[in-house]
N, C-alpha and C positions, 0 to 999 in steps of 0.2 A: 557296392562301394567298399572301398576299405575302410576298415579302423582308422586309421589318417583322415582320409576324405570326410568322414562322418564325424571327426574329434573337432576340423576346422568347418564344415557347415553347422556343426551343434554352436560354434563359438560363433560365426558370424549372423547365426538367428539370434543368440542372447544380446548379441551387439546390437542388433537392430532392434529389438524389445527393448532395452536401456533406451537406445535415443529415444524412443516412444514415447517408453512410460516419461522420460525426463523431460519432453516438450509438454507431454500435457499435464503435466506436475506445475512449471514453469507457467501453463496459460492458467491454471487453475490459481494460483498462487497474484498472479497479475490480475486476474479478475476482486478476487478476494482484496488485493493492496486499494481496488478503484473503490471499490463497494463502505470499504475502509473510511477510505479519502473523502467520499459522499459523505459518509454519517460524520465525518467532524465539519465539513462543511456545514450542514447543517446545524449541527450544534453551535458553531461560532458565529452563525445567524442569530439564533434565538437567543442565544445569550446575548447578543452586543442589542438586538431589541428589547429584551429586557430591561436593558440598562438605557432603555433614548437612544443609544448609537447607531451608529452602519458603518459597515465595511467602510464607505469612505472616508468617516474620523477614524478608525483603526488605523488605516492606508497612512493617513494623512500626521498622524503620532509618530507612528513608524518613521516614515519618512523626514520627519521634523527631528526625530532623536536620532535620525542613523541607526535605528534599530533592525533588528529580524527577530518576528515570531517566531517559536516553536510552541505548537500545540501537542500537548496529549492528553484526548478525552478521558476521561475516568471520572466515579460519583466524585473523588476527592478535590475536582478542579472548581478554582474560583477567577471568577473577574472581578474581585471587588477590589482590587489593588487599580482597574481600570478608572 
């Protein structure tokens, strides 16, 4: 092969390694975002149990004020404004 031939297969193997590593970079990152989204679901359970609630009085606030939650779990979060 030539220097040419070998400069453009060197570059079209790096190009295929990128797409690689970027697809499972991306599935890894998507896994992580669900696993995420489980544990505050969870959390937003226990906590509205704590409090006598369910999802369906939440729902149904929400929906009465026009509102939309945004949750972000951290020790720092309260419901007692609920």
């Amino acid at each position: 092969m030539s220097t040419k031939a070998d400069t453009v297969d060197a570059i079209a193997k790096g190009i295929e390694k990128l797409d690689t590593n970027k697809a499972e970079s991306e599935e890894k990152e998507e896994k992580e975002a669900e696993a995420h989204a489980e544990v505050g679901r969870r959390w937003l359970k226990q906590t509205l149990q704590k409090s006598g609630r369910t999802e369906a009085d939440l729902a149904r606030r929400l929906w009465n004020s026009n509102s939309t939650a945004v949750l972000e779990v951290g020790s720092y979060c309260s419901f007692s404004n609920y």
